[in-house]
N, C-alpha and C positions, 0 to 999 in steps of 0.2 A: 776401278777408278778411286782416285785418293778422296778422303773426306775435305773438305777447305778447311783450313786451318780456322780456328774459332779468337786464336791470339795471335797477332803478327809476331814476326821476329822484333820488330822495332819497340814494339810494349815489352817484351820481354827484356829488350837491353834501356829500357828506361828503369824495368824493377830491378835489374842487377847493380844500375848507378845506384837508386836508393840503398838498398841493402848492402852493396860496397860505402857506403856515407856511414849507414850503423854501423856495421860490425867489420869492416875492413876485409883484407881479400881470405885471410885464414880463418874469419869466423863465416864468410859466406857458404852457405849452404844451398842446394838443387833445392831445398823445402823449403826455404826461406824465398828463394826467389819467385817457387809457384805459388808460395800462400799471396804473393804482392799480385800474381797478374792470375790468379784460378787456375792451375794447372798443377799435375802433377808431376814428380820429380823427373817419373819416367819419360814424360814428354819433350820433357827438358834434354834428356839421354838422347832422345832418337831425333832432337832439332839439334843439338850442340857436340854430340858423343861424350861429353865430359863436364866435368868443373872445369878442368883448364880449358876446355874448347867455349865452353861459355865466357868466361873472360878474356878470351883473345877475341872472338868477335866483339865484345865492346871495346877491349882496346885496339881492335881496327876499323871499328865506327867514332873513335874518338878523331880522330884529323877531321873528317867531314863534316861534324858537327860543329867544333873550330870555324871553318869554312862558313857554315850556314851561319853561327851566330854573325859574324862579321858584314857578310850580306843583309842580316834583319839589322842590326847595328846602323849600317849605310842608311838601309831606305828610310829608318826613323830617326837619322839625325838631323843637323840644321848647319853641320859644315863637317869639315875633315877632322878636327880635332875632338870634336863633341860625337864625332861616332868610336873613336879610340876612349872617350870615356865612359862612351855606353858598353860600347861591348867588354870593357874591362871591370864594369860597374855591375851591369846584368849576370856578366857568366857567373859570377859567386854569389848573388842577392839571395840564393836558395840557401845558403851556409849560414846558421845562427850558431853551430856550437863547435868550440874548440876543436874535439874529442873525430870531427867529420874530417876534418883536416890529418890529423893523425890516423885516420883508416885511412886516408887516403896514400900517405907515405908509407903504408905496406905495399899497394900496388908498387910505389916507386923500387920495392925493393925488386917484384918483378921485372923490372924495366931495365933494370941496371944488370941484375944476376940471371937471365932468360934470355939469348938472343932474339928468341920469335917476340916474345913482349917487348924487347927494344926496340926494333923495328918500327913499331906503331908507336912509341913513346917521344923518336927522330920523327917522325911526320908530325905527330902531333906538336910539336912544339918548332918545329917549320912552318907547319899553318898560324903559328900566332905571330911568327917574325916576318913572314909573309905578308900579312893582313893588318901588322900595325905598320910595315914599310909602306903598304901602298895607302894606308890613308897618312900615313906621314908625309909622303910626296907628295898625296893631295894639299897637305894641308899648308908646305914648303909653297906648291903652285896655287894657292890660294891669299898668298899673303899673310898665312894666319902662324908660320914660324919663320926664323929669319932664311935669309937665300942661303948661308953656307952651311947651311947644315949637313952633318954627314946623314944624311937618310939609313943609309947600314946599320953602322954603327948604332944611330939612336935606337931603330928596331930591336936590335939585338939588347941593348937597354932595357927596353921596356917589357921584355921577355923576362931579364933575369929580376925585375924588379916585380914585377907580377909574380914570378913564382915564387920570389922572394918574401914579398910580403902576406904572402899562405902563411911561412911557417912566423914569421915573425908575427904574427895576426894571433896567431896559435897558441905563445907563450907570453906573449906579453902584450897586444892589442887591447883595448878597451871600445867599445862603438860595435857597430857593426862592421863585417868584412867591408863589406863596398866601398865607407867611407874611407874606413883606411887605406882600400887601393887607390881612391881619387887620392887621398894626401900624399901619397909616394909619387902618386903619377904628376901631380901637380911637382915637387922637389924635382925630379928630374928635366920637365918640360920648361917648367920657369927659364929657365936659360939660352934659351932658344927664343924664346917669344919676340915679336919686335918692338 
């Protein structure tokens, strides 16, 4: 009979986001990952088989987290558009330094040059066009943008303007991340409003 596991899988891909935040995906190390959650490398070996099996399970726990944020966004807003500003405002409030964002565009390089990482990198980034389209249309049937809006369209907007403003955040932002995403998100939406 197996022993239970003393660490979920889920703790472990939360210390792999951290440790992906420092050192990016080529400075990530099995040692690094187990000193974040008390495990050792080898444990790590016989739940993941690899480094690379370790980071493709977070990059294919990443779309569903997407998902859930968006869901916790919902139940603690106060309409359609104030949960596209939470959940666009929340998901980076954990980001205080430049240098997180630039580990993070080494993942990207897996995303782009790995089929199996692109995969999860198209969902993931489906989940946020997904999730700002339907509080858009909420927010469209709510009154709170004008009727002709192209609901698509803006989504896909607000996608490239969020990840857009990572890097722009990165090299030239002042404030914190969040605020600066409200002020993007703000420039684009203003247009729309009634």
């Amino acid at each position: 009979m197996a022993r239970p596991r003393s660490v979920d899988d889920e703790a472990i891909l939360d210390a792999t986001r951290v440790v992906l935040g420092q050192e990016g995906p080529s400075g990530l190390t099995l040692a690094a990952v187990g000193r974040q959650v008390g495990l050792a490398p080898a444990t790590l070996i016989q739940r993941f088989g690899s480094k690379r099996g370790l980071l493709l399970a977070s990059a294919a726990r990443s779309p569903e987290m997407v998902r859930r944020a968006y869901a916790e966004s919902e139940a603690r807003a106060t309409s359609p558009l104030a949960a596209l500003y939470d959940v666009a405002t929340s998901s980076v409030a954990h980001i205080v330094k430049r240098e997180e964002i630039g580990n993070g565009l080494g993942f990207v390089q897996l995303d782009v040059g790995d089929p199996d990482f692109r995969v999860h990198a198209l969902a993931h980034s489906q989940a946020i066009e997904d999730g700002s389209a339907r509080f858009l249309h909420a927010a469209r049937e709510a009154g709170e943008l004008v009727d002709d809006v192209d609901v698509a369209a803006l989504a896909r907007t607000v996608l490239v303007t969020f990840q857009g403003a990572l890097i722009i955040w990165a090299i030239h932002g002042g404030g914190t991340l969040s605020d600066f995403v409200r002020e993007q998100l703000d420039r684009i939406l203003n247009p729309y409003l009634p």
